[in-house]
MIDOSE-1310 file (N, C-alpha, C; in nm, 2 decimals, decimal comma, always signed):
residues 244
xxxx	-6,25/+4,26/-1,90/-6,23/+4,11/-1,92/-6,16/+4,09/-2,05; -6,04/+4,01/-2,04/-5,95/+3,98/-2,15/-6,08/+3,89/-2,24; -6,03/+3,88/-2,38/-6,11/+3,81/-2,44/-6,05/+3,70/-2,54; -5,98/+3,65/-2,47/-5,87/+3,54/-2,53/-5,92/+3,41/-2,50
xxxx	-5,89/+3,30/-2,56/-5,95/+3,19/-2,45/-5,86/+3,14/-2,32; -5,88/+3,02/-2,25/-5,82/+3,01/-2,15/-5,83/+2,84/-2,15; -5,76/+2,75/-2,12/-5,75/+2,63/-2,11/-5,75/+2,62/-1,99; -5,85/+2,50/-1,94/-5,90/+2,47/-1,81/-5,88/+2,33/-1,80
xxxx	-5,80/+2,27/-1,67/-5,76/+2,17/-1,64/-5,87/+2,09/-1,49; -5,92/+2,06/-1,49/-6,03/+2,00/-1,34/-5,97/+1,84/-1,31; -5,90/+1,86/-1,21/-5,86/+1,75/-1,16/-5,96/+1,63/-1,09; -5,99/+1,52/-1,10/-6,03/+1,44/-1,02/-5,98/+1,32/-0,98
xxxx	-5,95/+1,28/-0,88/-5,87/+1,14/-0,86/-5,89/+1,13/-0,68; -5,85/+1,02/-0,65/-5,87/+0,96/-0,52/-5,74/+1,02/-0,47; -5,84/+1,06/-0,33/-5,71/+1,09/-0,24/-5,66/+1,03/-0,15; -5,56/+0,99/-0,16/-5,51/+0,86/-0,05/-5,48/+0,90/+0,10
xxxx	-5,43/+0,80/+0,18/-5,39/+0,82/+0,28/-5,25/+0,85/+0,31; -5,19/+0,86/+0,21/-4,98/+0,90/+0,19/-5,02/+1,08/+0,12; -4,97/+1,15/+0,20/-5,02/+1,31/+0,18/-4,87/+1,30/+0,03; -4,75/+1,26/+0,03/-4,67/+1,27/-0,05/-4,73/+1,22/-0,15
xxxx	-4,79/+1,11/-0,17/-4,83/+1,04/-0,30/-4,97/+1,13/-0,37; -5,02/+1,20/-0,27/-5,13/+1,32/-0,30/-5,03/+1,43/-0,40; -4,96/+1,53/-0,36/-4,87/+1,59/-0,39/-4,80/+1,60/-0,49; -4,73/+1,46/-0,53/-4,66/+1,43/-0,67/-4,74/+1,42/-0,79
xxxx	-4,87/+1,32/-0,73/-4,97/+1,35/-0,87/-4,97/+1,48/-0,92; -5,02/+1,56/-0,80/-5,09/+1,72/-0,83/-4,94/+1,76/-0,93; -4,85/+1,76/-0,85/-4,71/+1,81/-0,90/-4,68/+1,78/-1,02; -4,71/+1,62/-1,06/-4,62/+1,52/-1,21/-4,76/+1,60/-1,30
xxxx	-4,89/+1,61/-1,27/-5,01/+1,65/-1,34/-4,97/+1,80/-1,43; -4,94/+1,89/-1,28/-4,94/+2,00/-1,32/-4,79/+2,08/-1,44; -4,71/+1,97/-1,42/-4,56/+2,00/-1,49/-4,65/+1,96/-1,66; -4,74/+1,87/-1,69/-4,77/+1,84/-1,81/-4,87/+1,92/-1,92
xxxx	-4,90/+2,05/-1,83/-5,02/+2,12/-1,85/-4,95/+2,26/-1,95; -5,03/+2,27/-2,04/-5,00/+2,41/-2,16/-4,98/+2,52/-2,06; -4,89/+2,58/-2,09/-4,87/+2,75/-2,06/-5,03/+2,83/-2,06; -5,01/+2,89/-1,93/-5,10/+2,99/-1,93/-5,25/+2,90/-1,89
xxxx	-5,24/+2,79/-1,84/-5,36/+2,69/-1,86/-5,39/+2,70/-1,70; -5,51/+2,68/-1,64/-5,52/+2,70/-1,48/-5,57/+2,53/-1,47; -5,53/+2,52/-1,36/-5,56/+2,37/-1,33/-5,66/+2,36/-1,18; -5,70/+2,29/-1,16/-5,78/+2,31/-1,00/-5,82/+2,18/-1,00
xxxx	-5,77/+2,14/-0,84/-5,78/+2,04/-0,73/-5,86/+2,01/-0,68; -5,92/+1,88/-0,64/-6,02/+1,85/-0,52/-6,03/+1,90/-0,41; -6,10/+1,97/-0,37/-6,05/+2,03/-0,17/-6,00/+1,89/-0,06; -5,88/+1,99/-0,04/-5,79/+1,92/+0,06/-5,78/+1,79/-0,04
xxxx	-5,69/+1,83/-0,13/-5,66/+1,67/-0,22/-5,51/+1,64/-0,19; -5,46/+1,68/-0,09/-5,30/+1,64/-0,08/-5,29/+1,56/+0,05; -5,44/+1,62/+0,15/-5,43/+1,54/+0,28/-5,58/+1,46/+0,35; -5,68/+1,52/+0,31/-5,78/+1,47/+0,28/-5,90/+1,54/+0,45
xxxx	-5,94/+1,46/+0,51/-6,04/+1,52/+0,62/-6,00/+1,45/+0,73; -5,86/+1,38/+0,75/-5,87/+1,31/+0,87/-5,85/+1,40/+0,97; -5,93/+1,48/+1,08/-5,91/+1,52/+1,20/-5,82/+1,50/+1,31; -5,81/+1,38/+1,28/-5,69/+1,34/+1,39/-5,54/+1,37/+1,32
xxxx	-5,55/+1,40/+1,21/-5,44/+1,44/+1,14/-5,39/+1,54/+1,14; -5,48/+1,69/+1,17/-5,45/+1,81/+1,14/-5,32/+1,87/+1,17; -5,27/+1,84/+1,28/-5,13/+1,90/+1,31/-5,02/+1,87/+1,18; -5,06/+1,71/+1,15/-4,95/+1,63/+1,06/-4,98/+1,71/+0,96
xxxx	-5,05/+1,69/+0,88/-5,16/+1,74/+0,75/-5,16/+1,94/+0,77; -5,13/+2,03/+0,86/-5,06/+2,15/+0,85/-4,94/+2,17/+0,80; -4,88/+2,08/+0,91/-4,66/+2,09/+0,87/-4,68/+2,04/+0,68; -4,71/+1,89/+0,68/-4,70/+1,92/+0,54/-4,74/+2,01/+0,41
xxxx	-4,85/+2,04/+0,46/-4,93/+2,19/+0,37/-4,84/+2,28/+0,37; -4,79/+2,32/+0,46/-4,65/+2,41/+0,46/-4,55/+2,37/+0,36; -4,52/+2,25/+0,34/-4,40/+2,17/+0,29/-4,47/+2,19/+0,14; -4,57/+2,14/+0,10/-4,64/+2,14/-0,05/-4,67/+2,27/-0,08
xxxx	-4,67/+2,40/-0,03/-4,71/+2,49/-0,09/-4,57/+2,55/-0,11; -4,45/+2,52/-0,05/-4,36/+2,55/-0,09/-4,31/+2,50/-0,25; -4,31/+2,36/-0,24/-4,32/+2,29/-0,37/-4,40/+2,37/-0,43; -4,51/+2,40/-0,45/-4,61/+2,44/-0,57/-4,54/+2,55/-0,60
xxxx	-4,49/+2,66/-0,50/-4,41/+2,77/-0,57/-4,29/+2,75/-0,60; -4,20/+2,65/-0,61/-4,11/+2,61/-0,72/-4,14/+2,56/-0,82; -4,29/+2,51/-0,84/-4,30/+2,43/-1,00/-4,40/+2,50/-1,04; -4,47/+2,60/-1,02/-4,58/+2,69/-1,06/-4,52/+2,83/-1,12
xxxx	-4,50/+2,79/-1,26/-4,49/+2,96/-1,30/-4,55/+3,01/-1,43; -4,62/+2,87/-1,52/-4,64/+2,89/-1,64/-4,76/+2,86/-1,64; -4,82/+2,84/-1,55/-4,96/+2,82/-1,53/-5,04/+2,84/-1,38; -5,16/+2,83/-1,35/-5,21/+2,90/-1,25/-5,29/+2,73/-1,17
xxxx	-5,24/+2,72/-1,00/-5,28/+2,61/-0,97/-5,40/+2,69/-0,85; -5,49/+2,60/-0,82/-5,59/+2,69/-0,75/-5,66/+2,52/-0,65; -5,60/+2,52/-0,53/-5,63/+2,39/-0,43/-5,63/+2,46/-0,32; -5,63/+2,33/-0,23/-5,66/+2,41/-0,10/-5,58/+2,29/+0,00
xxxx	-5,59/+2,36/+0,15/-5,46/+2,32/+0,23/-5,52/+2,35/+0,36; -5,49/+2,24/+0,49/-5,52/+2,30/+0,63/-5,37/+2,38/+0,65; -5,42/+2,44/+0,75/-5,31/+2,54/+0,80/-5,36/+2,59/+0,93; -5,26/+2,58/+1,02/-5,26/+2,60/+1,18/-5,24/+2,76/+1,16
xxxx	-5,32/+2,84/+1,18/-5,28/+2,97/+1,22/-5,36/+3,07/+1,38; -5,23/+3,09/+1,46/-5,25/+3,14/+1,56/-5,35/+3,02/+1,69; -5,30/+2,88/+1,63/-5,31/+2,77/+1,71/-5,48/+2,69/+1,68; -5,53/+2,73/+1,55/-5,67/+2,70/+1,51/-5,62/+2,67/+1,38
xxxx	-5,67/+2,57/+1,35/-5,68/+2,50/+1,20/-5,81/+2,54/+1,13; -5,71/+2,56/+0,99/-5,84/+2,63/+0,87/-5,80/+2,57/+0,74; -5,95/+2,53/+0,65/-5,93/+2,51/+0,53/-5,94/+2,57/+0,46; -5,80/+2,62/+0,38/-5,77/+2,77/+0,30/-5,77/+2,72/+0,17
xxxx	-5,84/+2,80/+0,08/-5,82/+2,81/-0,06/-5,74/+2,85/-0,12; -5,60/+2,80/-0,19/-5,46/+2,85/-0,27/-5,49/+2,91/-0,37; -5,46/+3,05/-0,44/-5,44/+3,06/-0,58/-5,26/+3,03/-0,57; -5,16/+2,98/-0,69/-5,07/+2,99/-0,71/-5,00/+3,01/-0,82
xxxx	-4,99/+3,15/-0,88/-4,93/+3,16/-0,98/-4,76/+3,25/-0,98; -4,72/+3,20/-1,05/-4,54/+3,24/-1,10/-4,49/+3,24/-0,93; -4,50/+3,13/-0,91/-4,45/+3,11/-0,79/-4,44/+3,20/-0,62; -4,56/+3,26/-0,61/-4,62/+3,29/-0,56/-4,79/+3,20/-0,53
xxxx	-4,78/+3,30/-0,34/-4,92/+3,27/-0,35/-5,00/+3,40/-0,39; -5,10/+3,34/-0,49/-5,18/+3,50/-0,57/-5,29/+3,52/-0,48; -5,34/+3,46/-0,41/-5,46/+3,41/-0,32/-5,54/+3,38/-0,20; -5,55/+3,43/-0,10/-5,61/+3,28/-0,01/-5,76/+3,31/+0,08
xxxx	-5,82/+3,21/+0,09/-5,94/+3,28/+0,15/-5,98/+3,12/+0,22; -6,00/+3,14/+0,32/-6,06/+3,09/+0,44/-6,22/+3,01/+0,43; -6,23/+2,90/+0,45/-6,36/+2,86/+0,45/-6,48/+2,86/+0,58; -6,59/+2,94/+0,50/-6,66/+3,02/+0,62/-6,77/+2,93/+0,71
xxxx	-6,79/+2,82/+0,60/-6,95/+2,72/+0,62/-6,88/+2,59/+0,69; -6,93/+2,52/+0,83/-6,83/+2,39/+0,85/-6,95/+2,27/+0,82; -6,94/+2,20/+0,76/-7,01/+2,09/+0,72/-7,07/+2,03/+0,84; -7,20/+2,00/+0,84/-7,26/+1,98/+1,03/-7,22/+1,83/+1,01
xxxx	-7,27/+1,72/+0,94/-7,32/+1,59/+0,95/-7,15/+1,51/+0,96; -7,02/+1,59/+0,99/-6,91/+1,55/+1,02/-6,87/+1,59/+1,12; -6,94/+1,65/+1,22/-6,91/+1,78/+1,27/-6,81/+1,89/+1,24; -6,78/+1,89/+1,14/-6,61/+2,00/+1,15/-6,61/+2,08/+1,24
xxxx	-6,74/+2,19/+1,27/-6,71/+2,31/+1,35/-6,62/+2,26/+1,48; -6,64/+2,11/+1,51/-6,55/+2,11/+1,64/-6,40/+2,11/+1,59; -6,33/+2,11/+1,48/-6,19/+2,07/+1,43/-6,14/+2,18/+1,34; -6,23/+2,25/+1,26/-6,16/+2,32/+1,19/-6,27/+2,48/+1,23
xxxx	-6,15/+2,55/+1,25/-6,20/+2,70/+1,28/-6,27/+2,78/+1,11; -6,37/+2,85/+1,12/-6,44/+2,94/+1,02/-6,36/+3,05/+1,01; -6,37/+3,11/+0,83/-6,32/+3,25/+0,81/-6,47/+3,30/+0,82; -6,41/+3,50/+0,78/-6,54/+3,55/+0,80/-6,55/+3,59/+0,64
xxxx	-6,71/+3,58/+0,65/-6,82/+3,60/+0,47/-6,73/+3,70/+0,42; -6,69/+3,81/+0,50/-6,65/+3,96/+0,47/-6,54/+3,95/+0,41; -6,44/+3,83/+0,44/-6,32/+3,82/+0,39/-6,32/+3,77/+0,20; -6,43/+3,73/+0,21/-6,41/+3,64/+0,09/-6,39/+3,74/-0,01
xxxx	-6,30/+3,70/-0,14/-6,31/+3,86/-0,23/-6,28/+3,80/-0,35; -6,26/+3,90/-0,48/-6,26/+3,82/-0,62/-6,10/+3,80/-0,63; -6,02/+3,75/-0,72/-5,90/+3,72/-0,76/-5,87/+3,76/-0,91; -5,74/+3,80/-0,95/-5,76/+3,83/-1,08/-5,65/+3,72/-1,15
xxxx	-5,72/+3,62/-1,30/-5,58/+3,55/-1,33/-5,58/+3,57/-1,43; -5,49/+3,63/-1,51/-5,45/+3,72/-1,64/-5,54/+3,78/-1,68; -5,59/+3,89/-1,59/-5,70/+3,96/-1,61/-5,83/+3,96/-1,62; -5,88/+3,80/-1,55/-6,01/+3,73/-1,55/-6,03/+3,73/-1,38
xxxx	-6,18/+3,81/-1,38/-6,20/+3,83/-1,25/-6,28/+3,67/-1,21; -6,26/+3,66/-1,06/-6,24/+3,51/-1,03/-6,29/+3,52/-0,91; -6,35/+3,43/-0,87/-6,44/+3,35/-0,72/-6,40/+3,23/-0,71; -6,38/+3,20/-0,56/-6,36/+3,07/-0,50/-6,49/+3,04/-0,42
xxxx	-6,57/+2,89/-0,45/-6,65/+2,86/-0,34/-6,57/+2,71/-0,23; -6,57/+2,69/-0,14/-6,54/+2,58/-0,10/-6,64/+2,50/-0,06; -6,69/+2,38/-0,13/-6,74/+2,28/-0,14/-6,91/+2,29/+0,00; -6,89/+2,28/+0,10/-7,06/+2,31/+0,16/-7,08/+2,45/+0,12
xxxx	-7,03/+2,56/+0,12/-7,04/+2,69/+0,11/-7,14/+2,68/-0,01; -7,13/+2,63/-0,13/-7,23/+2,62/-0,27/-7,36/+2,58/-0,20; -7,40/+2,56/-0,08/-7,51/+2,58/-0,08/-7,58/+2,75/-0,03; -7,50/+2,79/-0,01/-7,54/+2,94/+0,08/-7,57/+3,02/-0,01
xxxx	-7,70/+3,09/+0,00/-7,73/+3,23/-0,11/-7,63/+3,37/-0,03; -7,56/+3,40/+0,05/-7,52/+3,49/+0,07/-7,34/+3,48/+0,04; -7,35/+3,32/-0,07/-7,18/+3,33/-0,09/-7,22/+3,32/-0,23; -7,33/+3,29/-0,27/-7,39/+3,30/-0,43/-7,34/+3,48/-0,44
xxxx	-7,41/+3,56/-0,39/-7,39/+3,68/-0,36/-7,29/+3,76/-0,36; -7,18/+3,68/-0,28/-7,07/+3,72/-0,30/-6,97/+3,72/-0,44; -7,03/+3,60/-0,46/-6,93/+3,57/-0,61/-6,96/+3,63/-0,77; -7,14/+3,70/-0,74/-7,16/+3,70/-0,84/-7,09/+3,89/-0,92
xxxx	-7,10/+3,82/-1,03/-7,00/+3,94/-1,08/-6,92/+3,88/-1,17; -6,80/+3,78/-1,08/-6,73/+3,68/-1,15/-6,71/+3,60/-1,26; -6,60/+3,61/-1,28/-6,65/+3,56/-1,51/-6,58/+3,43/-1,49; -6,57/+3,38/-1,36/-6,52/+3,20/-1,35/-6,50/+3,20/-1,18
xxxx	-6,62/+3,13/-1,17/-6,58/+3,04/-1,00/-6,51/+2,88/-0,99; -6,46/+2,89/-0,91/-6,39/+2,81/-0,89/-6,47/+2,71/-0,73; -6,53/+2,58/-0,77/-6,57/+2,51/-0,66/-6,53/+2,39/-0,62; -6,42/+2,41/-0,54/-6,33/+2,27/-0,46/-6,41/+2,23/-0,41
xxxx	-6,45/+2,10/-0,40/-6,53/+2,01/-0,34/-6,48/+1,88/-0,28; -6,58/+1,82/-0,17/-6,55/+1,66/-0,17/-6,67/+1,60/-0,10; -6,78/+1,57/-0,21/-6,90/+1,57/-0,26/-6,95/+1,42/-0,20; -7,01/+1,41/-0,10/-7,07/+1,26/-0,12/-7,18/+1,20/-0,22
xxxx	-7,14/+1,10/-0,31/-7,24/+1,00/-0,36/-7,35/+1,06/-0,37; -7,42/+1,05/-0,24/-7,57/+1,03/-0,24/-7,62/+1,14/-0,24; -7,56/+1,27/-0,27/-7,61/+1,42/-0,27/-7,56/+1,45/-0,42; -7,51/+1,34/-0,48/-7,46/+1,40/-0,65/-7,54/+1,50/-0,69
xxxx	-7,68/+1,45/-0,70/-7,77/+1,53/-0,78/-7,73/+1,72/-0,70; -7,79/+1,70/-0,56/-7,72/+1,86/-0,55/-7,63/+1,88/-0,64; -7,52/+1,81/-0,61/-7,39/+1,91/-0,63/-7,38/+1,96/-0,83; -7,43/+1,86/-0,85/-7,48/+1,89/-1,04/-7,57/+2,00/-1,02
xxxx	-7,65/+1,99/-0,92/-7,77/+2,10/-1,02/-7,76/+2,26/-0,93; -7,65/+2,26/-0,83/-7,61/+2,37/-0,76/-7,51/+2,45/-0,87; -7,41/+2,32/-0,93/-7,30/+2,41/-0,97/-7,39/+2,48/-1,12; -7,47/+2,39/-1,18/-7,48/+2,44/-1,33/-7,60/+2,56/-1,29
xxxx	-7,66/+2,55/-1,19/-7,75/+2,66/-1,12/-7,65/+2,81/-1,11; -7,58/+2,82/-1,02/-7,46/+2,90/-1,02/-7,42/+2,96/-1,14; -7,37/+2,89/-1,25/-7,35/+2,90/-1,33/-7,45/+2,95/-1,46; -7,59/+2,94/-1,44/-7,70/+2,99/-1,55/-7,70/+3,17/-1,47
xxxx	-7,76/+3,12/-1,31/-7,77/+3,25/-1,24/-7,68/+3,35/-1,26; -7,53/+3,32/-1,25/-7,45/+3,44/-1,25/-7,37/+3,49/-1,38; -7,41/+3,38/-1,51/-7,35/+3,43/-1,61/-7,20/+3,44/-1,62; -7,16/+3,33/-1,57/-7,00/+3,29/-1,55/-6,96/+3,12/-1,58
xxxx	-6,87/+3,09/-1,59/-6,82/+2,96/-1,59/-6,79/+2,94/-1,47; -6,82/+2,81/-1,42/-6,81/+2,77/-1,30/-6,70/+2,64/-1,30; -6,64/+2,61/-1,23/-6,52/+2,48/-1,27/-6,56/+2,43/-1,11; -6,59/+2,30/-1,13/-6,65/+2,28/-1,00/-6,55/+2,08/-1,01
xxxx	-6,45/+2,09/-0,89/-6,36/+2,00/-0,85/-6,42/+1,89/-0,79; -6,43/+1,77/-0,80/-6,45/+1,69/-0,69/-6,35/+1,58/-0,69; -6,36/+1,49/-0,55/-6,26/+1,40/-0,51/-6,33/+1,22/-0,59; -6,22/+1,18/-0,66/-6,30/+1,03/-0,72/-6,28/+0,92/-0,63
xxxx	-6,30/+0,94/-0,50/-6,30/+0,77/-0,42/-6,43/+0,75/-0,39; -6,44/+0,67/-0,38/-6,58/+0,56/-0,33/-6,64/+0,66/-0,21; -6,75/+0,64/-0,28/-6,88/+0,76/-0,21/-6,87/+0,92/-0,25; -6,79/+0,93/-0,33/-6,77/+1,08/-0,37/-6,88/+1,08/-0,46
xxxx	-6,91/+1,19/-0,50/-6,98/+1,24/-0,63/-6,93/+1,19/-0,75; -6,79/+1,24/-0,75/-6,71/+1,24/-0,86/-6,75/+1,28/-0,97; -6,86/+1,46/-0,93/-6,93/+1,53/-1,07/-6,86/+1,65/-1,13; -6,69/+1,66/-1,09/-6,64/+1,73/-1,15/-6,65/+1,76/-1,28
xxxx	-6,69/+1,89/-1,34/-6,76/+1,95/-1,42/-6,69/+2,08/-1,45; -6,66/+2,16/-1,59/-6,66/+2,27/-1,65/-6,82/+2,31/-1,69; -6,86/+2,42/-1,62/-6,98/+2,46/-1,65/-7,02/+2,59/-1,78; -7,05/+2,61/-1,86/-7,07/+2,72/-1,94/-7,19/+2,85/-1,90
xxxx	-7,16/+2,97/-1,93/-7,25/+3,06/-1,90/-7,36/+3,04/-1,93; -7,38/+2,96/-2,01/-7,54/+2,91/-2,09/-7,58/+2,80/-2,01; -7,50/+2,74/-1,93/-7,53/+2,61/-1,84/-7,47/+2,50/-1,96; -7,40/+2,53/-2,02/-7,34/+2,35/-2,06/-7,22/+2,31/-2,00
xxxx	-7,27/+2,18/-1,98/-7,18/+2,08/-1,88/-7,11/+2,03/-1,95; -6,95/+2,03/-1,94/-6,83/+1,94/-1,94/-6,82/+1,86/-1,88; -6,86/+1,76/-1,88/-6,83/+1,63/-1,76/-6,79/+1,50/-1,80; -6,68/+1,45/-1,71/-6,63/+1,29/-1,75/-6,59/+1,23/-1,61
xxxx	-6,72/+1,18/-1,55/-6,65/+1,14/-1,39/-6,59/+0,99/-1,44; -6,51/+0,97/-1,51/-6,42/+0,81/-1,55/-6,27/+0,80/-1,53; -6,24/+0,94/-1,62/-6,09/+0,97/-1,66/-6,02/+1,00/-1,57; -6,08/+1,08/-1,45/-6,04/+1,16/-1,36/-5,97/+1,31/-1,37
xxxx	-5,98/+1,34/-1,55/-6,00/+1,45/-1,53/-6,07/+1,56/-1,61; -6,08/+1,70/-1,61/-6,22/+1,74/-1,71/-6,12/+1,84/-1,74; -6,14/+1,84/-1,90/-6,08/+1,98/-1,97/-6,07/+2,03/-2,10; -6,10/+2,16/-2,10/-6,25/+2,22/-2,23/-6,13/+2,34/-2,19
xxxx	-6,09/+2,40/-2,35/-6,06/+2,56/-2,36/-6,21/+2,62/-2,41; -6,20/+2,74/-2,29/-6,32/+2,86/-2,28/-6,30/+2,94/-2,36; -6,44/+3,02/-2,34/-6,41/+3,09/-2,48/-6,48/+3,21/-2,40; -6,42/+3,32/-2,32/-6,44/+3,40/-2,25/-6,53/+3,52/-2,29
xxxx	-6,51/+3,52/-2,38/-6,62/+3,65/-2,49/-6,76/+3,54/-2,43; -6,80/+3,43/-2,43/-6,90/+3,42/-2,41/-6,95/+3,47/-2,25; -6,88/+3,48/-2,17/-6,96/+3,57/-2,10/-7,02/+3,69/-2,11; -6,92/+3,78/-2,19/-7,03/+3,90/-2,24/-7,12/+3,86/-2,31
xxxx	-7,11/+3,79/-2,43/-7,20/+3,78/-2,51/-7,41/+3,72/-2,43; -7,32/+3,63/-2,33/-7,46/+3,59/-2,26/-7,50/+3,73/-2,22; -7,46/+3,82/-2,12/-7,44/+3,95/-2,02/-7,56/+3,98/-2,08; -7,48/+4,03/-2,22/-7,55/+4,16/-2,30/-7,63/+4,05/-2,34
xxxx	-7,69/+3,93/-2,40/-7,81/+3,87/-2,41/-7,93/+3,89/-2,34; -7,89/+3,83/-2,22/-8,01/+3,82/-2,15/-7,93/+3,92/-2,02; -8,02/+4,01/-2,02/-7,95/+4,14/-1,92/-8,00/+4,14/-1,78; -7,92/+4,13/-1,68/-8,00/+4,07/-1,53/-7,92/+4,19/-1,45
xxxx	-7,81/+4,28/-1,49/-7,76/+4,35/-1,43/-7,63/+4,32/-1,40; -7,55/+4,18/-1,53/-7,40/+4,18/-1,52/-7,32/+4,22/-1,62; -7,42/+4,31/-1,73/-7,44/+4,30/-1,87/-7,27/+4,44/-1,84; -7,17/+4,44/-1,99/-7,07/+4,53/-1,97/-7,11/+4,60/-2,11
């Protein structure tokens, strides 16, 4: 684990119904961010959950991930995107650094009380895997998945998870006491994204390995330079078996 700090960008803002006007924000946002600085998106913040949209909301995910690898090289973007593959739609998780994709992993849990399982196809648990960004090993959770102990499981290890979300209102309290939960349990910083329209959470949060919370659901957006030694320093603290 590098021991440098790292400047952390958590986006929150309303995602509209114009997928371009989603896009440019992300885009005008991310052209203004320090070198070397990682930024992360609401899940599906460019096109949002409309089902009846998926075909439309694929083609352009194609078209915006192209864009992100022309304007991504000095810093690390990490969102997410439907994508028609082999005639089944999936909500994939982007890493995007120096104009590449560094990343992608498939969302395994489908949210019941929407139905998704009927709209969007599952990856498999097995797939899910760590990511490395300038030498910081890395987890993605997608937003229902933060409830599952066998994807807690998977991530743990990780010296920063990453949780796209799009959180309803009236489950806030979950989504607060899951992510900084995650975050005491595994001895990692947790950056947990949410979407700010009416009925969202809007608890987007930087979490610390000690469990302190970065939070400003107003601004729409949250951002704290880390100080990455403190994960060892917790490890070897309090020794649970992540200690280096």
């Amino acid at each position: 684990m590098t021991s440098k700090n790292k400047k952390i960008y958590v986006l929150q803002f309303k995602v509209k119904n114009c997928f371009e006007t989603n896009l440019e924000r992300v885009l005008d946002f991310s052209r203004r961010c320090i070198k070397d600085s990682i930024v992360c998106t609401p899940n599906l913040s460019l096109t949002g959950f409309d089902f009846h949209r998926l075909e439309e909301a694929s083609i352009f995910s194609q078209y915006a991930l192209e864009r992100y690898k022309e304007s991504i090289f000095d810093h690390t973007l990490i969102t997410s995107v439907i994508e028609k593959i082999e005639g089944k739609f999936y909500n994939n998780i982007k890493v995007i650094q120096n104009g590449e994709i560094l990343y992608s992993q498939s969302k395994t849990r489908a949210f019941p009380l929407n139905n998704e399982e009927e709209f969007i196809a599952q990856g498999r648990l097995e797939d899910m895997d760590f990511f490395y960004i300038d030498g910081i090993r890395c987890a993605a959770i997608n937003c229902y998945e933060l409830r599952f102990l066998d994807v807690w499981k998977k991530v743990q290890g990780a010296e920063m998870v990453f949780v796209l979300a799009q959180w309803d209102k009236a489950r806030k309290k979950h989504f607060e006491v899951l992510s900084q939960s995650l975050a005491i349990l595994n001895q990692t910083f947790v950056i947990a994204s949410d979407w700010g329209n009416e009925g969202s959470s809007k608890g987007s949060a930087i979490i610390s390995p000690f469990g302190r919370v970065y939070q400003d659901g107003k601004r729409g957006i949250v951002h704290q330079e880390i100080c990455l030694d403190e994960i060892r320093e917790m490890r070897n603290y309090l020794k649970i078996g992540l200690e280096s």
